[in-house]
PDB file with SEQRES, HELIX, SHEET and CRYST1 records, atoms N, CA, C and O in Angstrom:
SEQRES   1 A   81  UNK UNK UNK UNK UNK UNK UNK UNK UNK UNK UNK UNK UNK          
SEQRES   2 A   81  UNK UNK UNK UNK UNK UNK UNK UNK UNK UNK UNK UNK UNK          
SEQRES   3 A   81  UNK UNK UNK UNK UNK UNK UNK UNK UNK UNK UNK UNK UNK          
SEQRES   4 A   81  UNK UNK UNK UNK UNK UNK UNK UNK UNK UNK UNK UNK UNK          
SEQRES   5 A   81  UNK UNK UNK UNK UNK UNK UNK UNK UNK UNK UNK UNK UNK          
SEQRES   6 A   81  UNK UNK UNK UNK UNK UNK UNK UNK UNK UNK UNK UNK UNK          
SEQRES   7 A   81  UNK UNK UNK                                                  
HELIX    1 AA1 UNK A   66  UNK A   69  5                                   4    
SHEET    1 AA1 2 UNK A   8  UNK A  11  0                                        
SHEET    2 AA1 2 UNK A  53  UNK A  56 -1                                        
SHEET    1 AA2 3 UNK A  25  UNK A  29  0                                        
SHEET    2 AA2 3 UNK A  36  UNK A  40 -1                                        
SHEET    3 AA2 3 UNK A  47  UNK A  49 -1                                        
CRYST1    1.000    1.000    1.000  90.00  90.00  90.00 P 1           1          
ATOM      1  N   UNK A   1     115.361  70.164  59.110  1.00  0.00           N  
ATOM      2  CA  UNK A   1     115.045  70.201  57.698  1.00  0.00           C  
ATOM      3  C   UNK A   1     116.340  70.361  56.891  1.00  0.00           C  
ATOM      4  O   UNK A   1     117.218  71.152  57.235  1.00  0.00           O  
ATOM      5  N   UNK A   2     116.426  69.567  55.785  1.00  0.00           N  
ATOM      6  CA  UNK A   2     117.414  69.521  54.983  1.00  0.00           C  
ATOM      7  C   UNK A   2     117.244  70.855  54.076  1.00  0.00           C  
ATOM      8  O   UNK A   2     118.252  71.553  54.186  1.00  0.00           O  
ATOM      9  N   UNK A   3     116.186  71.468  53.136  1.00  0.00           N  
ATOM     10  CA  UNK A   3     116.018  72.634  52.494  1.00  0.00           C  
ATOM     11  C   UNK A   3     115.702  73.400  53.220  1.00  0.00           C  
ATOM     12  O   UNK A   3     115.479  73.100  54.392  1.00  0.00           O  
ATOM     13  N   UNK A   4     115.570  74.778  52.702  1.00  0.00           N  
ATOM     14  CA  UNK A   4     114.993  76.033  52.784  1.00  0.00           C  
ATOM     15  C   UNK A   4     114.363  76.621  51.123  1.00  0.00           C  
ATOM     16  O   UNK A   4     114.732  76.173  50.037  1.00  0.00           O  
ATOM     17  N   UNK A   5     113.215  77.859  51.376  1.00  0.00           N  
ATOM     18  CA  UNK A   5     112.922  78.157  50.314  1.00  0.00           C  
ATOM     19  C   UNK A   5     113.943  78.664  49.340  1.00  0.00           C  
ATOM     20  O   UNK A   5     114.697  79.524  49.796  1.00  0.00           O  
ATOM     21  N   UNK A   6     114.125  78.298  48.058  1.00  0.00           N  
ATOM     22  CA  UNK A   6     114.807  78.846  46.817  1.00  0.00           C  
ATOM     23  C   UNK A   6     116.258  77.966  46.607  1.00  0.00           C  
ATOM     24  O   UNK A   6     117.092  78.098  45.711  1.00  0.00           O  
ATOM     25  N   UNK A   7     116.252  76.869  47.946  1.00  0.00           N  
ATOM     26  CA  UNK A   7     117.178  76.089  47.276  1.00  0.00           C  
ATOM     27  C   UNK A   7     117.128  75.076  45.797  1.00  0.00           C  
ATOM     28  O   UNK A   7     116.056  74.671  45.347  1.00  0.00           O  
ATOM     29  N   UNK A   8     118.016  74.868  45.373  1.00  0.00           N  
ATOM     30  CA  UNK A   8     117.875  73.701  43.969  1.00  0.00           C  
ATOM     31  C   UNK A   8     118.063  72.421  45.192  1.00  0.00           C  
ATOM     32  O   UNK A   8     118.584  72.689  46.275  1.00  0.00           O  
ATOM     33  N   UNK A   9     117.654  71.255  44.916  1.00  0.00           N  
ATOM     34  CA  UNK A   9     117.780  70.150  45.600  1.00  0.00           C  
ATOM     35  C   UNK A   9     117.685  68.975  44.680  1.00  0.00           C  
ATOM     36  O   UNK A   9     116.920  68.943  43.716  1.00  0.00           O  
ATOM     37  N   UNK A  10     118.427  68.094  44.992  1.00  0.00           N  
ATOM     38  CA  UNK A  10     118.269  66.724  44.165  1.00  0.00           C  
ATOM     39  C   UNK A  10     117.567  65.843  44.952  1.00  0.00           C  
ATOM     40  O   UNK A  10     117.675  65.667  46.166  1.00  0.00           O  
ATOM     41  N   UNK A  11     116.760  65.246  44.077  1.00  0.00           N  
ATOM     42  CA  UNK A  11     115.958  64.072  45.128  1.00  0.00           C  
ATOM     43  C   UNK A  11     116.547  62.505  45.042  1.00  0.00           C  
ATOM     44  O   UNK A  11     116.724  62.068  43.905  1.00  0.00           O  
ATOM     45  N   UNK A  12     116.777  61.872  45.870  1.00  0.00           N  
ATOM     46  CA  UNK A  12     117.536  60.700  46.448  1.00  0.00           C  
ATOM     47  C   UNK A  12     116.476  59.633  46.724  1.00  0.00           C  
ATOM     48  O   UNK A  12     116.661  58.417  46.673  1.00  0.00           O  
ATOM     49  N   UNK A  13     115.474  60.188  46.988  1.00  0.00           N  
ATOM     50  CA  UNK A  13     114.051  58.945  47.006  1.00  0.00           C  
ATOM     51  C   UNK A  13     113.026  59.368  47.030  1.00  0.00           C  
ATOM     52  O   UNK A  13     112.580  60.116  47.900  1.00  0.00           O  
ATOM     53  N   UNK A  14     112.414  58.923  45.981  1.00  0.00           N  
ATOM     54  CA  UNK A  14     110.619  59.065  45.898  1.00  0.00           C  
ATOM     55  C   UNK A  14     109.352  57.736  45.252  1.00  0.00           C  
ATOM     56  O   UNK A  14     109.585  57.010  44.286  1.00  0.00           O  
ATOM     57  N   UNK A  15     108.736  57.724  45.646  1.00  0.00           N  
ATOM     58  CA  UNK A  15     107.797  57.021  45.078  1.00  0.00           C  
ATOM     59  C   UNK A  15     107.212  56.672  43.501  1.00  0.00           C  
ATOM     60  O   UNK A  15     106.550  55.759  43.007  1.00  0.00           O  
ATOM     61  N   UNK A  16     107.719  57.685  43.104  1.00  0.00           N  
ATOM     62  CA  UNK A  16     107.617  57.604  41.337  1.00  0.00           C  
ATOM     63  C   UNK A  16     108.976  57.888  40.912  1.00  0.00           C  
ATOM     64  O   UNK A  16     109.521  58.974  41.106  1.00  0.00           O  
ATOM     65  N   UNK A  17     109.610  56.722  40.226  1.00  0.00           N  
ATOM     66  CA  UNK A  17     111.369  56.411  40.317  1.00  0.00           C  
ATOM     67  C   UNK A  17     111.485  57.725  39.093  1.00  0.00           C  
ATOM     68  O   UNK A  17     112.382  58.560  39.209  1.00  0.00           O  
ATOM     69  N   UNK A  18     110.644  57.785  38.118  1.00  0.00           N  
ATOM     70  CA  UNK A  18     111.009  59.018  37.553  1.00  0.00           C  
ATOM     71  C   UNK A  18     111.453  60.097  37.781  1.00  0.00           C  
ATOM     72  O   UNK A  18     111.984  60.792  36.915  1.00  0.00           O  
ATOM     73  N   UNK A  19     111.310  60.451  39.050  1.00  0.00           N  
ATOM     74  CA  UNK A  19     111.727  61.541  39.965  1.00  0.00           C  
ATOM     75  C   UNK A  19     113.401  61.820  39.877  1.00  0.00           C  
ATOM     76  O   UNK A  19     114.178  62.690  39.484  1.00  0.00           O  
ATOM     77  N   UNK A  20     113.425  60.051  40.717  1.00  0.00           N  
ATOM     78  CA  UNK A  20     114.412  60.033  40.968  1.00  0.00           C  
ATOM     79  C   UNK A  20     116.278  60.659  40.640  1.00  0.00           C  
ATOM     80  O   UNK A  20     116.921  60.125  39.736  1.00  0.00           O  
ATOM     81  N   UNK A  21     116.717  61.454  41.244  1.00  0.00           N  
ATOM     82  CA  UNK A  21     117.696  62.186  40.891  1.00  0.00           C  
ATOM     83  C   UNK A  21     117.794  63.238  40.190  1.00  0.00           C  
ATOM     84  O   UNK A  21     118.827  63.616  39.638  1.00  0.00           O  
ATOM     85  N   UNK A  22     116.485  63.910  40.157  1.00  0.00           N  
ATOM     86  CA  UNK A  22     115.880  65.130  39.436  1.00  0.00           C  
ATOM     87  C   UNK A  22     116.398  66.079  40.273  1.00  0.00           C  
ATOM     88  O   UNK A  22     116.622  65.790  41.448  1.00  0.00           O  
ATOM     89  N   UNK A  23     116.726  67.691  39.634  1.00  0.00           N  
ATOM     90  CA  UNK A  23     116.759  68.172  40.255  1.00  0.00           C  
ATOM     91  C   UNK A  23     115.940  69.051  40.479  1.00  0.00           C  
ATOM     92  O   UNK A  23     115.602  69.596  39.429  1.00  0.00           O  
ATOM     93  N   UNK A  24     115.277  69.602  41.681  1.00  0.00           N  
ATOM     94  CA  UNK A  24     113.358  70.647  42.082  1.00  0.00           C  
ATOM     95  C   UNK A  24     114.132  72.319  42.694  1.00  0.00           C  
ATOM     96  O   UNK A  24     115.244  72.768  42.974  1.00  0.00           O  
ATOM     97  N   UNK A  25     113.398  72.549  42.671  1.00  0.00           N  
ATOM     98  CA  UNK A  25     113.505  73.969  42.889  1.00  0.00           C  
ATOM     99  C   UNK A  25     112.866  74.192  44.016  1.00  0.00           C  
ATOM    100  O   UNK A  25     111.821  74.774  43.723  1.00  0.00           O  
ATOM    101  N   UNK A  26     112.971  73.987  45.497  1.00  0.00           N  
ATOM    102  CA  UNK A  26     112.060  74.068  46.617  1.00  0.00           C  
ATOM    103  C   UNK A  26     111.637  75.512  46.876  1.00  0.00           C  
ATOM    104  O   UNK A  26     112.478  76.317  47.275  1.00  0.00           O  
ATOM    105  N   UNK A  27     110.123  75.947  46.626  1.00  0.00           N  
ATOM    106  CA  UNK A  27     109.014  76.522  46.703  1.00  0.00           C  
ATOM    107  C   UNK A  27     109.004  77.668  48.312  1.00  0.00           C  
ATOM    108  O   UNK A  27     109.425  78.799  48.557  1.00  0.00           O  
ATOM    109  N   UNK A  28     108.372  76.732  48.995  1.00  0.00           N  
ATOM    110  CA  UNK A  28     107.586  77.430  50.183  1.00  0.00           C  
ATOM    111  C   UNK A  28     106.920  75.995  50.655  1.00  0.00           C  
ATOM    112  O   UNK A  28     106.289  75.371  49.802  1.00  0.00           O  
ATOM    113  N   UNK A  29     107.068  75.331  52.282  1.00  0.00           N  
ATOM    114  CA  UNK A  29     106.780  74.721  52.623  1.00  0.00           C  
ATOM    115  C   UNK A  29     105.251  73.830  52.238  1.00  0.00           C  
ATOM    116  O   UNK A  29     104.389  74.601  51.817  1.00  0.00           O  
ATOM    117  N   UNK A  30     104.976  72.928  52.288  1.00  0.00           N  
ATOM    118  CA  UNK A  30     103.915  72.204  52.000  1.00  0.00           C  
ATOM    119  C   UNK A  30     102.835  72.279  52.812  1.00  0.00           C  
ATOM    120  O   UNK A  30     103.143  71.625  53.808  1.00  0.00           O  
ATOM    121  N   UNK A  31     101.865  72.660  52.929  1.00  0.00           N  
ATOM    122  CA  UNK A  31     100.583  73.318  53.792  1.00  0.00           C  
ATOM    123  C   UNK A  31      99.969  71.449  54.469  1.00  0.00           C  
ATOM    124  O   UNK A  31      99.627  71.426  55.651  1.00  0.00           O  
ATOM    125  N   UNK A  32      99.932  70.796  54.083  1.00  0.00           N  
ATOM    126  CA  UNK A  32      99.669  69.581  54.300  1.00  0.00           C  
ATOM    127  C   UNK A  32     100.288  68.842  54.705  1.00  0.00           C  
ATOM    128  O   UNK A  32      99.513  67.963  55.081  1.00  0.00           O  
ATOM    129  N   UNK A  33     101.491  68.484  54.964  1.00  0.00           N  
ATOM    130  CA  UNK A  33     102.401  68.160  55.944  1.00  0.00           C  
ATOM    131  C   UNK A  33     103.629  69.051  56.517  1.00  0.00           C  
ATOM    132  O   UNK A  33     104.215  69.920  55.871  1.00  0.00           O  
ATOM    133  N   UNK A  34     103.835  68.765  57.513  1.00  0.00           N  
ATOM    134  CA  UNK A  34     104.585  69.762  58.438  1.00  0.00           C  
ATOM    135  C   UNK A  34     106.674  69.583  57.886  1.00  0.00           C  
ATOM    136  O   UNK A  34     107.521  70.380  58.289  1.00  0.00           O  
ATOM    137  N   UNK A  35     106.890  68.752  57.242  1.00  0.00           N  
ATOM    138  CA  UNK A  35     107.715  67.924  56.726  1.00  0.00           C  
ATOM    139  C   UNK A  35     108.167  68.153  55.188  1.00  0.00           C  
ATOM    140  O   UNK A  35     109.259  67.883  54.687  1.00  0.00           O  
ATOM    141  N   UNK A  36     107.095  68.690  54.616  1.00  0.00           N  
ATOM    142  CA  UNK A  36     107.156  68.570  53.261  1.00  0.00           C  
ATOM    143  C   UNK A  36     107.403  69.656  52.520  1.00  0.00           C  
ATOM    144  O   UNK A  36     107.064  70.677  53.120  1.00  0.00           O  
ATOM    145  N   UNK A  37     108.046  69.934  51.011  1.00  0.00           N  
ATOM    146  CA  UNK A  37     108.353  71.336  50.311  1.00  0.00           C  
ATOM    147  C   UNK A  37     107.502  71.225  49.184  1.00  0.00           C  
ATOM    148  O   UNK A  37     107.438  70.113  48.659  1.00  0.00           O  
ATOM    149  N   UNK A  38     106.788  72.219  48.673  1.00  0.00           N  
ATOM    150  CA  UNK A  38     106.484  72.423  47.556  1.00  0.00           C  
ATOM    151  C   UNK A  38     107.460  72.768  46.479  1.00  0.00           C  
ATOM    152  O   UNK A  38     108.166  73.758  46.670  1.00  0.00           O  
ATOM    153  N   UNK A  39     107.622  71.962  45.169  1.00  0.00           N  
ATOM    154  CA  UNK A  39     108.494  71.869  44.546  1.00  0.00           C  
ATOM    155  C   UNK A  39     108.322  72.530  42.666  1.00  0.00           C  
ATOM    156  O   UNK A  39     107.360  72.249  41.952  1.00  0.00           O  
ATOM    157  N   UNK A  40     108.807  72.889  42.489  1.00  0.00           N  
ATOM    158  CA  UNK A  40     108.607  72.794  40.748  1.00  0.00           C  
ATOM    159  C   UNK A  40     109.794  72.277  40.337  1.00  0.00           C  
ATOM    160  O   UNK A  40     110.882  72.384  40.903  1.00  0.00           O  
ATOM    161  N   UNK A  41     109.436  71.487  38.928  1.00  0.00           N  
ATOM    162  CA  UNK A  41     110.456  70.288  37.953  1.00  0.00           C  
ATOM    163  C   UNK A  41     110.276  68.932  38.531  1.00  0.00           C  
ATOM    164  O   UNK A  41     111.101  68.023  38.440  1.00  0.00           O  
ATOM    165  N   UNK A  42     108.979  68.865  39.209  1.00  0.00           N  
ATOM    166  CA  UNK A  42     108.777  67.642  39.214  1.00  0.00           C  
ATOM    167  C   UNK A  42     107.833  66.758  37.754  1.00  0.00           C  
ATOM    168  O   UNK A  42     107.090  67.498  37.108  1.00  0.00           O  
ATOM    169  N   UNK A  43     107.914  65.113  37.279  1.00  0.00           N  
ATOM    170  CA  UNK A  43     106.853  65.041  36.363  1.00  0.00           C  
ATOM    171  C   UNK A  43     105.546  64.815  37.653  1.00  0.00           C  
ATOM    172  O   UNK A  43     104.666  65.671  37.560  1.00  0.00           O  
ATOM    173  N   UNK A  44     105.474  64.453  38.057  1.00  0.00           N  
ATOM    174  CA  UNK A  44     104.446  64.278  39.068  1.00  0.00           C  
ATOM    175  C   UNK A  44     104.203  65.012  40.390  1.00  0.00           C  
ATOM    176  O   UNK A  44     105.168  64.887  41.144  1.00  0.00           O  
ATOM    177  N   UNK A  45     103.531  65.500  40.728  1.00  0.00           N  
ATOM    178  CA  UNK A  45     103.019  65.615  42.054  1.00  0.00           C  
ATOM    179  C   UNK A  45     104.055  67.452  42.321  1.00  0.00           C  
ATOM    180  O   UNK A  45     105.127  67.806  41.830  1.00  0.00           O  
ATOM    181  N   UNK A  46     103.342  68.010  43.043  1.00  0.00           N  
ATOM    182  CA  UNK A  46     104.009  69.404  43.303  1.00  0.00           C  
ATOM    183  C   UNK A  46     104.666  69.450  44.331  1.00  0.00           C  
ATOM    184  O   UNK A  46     105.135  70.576  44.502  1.00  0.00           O  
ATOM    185  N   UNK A  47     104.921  68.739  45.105  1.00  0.00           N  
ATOM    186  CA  UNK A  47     105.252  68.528  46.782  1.00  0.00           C  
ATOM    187  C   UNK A  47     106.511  67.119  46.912  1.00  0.00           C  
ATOM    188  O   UNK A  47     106.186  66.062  46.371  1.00  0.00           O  
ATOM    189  N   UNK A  48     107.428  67.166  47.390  1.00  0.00           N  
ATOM    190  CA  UNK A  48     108.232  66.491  48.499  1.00  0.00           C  
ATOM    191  C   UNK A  48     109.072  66.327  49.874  1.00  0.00           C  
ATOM    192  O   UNK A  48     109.855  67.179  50.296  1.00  0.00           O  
ATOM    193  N   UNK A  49     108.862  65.435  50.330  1.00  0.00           N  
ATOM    194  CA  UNK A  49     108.991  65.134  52.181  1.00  0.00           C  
ATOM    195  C   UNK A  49     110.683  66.168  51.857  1.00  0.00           C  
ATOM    196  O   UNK A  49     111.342  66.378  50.838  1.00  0.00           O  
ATOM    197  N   UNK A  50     110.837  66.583  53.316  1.00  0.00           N  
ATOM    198  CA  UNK A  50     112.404  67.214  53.319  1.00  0.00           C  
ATOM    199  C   UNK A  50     113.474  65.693  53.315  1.00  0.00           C  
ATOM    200  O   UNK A  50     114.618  65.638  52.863  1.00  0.00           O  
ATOM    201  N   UNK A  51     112.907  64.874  53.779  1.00  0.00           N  
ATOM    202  CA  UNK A  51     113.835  63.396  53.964  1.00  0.00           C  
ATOM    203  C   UNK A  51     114.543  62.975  52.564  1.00  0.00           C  
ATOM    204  O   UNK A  51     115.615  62.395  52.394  1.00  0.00           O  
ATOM    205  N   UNK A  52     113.466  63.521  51.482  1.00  0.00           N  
ATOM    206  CA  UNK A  52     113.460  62.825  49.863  1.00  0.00           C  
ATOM    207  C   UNK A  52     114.685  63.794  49.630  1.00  0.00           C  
ATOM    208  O   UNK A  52     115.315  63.391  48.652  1.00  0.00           O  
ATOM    209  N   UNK A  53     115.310  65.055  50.240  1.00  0.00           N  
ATOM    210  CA  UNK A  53     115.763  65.650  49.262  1.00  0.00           C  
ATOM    211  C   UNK A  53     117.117  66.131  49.854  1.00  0.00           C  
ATOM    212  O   UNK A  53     117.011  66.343  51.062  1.00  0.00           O  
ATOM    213  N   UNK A  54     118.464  66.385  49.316  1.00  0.00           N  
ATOM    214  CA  UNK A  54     119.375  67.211  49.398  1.00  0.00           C  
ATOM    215  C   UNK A  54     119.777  67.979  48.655  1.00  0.00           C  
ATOM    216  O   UNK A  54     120.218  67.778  47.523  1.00  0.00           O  
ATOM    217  N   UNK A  55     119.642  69.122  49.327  1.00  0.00           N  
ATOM    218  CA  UNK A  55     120.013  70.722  48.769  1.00  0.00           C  
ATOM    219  C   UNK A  55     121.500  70.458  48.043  1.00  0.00           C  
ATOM    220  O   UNK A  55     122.389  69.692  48.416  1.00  0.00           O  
ATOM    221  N   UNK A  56     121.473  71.360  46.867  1.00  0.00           N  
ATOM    222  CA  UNK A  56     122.790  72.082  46.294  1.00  0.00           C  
ATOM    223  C   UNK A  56     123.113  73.737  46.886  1.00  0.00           C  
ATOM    224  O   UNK A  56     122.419  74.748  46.999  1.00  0.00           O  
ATOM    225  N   UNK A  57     124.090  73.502  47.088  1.00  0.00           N  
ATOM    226  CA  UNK A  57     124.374  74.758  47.742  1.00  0.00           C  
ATOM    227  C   UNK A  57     125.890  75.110  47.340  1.00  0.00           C  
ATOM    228  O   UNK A  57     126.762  74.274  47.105  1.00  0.00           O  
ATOM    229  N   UNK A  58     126.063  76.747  47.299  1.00  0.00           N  
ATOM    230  CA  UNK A  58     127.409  76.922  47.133  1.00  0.00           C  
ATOM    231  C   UNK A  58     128.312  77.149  48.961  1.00  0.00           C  
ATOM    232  O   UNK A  58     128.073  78.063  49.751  1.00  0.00           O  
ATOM    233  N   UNK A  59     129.304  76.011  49.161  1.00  0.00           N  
ATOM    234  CA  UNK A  59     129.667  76.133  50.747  1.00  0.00           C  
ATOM    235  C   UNK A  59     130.367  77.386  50.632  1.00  0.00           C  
ATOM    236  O   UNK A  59     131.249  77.379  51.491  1.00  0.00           O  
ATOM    237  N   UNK A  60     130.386  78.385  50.019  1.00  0.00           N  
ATOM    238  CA  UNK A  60     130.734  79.559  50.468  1.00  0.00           C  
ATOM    239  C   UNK A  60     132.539  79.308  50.651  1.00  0.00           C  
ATOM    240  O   UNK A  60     133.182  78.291  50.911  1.00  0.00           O  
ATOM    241  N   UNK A  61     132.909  80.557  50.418  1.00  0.00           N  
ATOM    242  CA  UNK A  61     134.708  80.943  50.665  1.00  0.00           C  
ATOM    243  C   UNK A  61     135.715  80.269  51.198  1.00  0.00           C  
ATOM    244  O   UNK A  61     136.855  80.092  50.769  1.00  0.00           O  
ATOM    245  N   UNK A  62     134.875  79.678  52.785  1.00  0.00           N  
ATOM    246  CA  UNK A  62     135.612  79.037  53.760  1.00  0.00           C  
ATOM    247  C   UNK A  62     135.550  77.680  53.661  1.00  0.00           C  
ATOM    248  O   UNK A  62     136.274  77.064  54.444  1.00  0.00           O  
ATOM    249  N   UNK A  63     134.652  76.841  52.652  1.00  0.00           N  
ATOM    250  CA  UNK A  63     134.814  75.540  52.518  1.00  0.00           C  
ATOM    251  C   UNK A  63     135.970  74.320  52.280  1.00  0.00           C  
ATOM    252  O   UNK A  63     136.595  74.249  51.222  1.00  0.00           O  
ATOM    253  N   UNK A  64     136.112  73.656  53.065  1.00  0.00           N  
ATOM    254  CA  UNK A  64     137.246  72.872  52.236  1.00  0.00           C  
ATOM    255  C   UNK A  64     136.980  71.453  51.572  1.00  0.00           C  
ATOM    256  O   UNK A  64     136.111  70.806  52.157  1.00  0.00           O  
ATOM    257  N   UNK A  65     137.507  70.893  50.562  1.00  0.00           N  
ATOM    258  CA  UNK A  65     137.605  69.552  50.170  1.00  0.00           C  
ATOM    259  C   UNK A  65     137.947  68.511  50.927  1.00  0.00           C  
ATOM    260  O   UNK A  65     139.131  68.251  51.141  1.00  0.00           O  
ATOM    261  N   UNK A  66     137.112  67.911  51.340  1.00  0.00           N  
ATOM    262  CA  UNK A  66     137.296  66.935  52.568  1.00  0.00           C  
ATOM    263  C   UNK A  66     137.988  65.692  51.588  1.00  0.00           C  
ATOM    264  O   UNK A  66     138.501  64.737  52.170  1.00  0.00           O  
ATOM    265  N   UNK A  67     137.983  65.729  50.440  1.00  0.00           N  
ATOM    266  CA  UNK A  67     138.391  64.495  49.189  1.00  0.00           C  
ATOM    267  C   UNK A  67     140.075  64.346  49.673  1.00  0.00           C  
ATOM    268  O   UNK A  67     140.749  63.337  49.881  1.00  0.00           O  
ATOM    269  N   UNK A  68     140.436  65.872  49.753  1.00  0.00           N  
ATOM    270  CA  UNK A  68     142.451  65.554  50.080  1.00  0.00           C  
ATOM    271  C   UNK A  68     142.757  65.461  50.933  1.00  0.00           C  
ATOM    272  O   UNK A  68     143.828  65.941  51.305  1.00  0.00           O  
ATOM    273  N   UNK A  69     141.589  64.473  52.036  1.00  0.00           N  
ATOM    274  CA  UNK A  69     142.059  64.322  53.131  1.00  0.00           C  
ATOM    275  C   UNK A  69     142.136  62.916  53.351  1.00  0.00           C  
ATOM    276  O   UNK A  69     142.576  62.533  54.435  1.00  0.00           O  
ATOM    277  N   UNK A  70     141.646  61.780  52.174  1.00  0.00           N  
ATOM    278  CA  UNK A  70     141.539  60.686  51.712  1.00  0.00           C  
ATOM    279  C   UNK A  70     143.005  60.276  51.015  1.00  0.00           C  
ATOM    280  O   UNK A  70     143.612  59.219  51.186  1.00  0.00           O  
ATOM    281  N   UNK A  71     143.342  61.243  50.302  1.00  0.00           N  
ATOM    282  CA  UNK A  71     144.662  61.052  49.685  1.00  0.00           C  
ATOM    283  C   UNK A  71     146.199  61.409  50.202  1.00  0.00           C  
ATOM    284  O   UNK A  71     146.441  62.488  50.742  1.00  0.00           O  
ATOM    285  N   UNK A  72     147.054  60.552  50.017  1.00  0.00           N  
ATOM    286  CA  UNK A  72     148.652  60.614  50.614  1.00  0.00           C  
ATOM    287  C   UNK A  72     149.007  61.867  50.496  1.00  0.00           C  
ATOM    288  O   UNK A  72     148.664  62.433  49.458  1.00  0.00           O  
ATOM    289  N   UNK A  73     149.499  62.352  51.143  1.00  0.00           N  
ATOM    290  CA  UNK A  73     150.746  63.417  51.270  1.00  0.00           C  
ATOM    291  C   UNK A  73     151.587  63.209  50.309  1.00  0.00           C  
ATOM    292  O   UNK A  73     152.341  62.257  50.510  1.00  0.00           O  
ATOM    293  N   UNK A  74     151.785  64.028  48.877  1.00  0.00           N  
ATOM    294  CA  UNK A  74     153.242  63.482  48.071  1.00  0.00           C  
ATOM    295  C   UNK A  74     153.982  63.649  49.022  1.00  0.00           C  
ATOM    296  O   UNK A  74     153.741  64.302  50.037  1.00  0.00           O  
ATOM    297  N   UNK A  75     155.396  62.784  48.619  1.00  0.00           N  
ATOM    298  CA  UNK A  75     156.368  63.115  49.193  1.00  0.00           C  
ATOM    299  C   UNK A  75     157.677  63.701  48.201  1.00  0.00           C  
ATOM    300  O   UNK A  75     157.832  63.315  47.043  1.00  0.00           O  
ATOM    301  N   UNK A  76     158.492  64.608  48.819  1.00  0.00           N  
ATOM    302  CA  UNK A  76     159.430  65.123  48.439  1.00  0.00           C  
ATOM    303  C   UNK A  76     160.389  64.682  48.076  1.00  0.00           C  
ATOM    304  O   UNK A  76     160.997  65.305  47.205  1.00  0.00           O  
ATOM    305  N   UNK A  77     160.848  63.628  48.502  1.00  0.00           N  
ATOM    306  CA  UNK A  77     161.468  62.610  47.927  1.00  0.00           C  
ATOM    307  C   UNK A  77     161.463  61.688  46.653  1.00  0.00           C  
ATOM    308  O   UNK A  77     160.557  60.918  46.338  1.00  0.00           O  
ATOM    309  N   UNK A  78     162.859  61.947  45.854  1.00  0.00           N  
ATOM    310  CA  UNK A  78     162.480  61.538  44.369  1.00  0.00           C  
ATOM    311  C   UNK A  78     162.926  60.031  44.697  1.00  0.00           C  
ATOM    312  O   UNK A  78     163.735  59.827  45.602  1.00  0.00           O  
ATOM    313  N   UNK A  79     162.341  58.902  43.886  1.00  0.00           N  
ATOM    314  CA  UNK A  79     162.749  57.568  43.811  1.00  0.00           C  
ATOM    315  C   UNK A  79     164.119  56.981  42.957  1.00  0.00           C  
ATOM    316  O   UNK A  79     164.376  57.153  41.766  1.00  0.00           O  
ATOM    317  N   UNK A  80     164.606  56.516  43.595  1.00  0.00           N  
ATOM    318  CA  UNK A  80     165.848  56.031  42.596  1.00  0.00           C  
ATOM    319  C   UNK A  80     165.372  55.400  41.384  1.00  0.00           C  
ATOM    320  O   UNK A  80     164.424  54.635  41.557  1.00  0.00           O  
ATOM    321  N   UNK A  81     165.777  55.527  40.256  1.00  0.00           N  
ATOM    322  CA  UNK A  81     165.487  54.358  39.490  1.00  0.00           C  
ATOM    323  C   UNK A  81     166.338  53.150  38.998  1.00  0.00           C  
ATOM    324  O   UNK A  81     165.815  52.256  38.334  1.00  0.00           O  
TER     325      UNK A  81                                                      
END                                                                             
């Protein structure tokens, strides 16, 4: 499962595009499927699959930016002009 209860989560796919990219407040699991969260801030429907959704989360202290690992090393070296 991608959530747990009291995460914020953005939804990435649902059946009513209005949804779409909303962000829900995941509840307490969905009694009707084994898969699913009960949600509030949806316009429709109280419930979505865990598949529809990824959590916001704070990665905590030890996280790092995987972004400056995409980008060059400056170098120390000044350029002639």
């Amino acid at each position: 499962m991608n959530c747990k209860p009291g995460d914020l989560a953005i939804v990435v796919y649902c059946i009513n595009s209005a949804n779409l990219g909303r962000v829900l407040r995941v509840v307490r699991p969905f009694p009707l499927f084994a898969d699913a969260w009960e949600v509030e801030g949806q316009d429709s429907g109280k419930w979505a699959f865990d598949s529809w959704l990824r959590p916001i989360r704070n990665p905590g202290d030890d996280a790092q930016d995987e972004t400056l690992q995409w980008l060059p090393v400056p170098s120390q070296h000044k350029e002639a002009a």
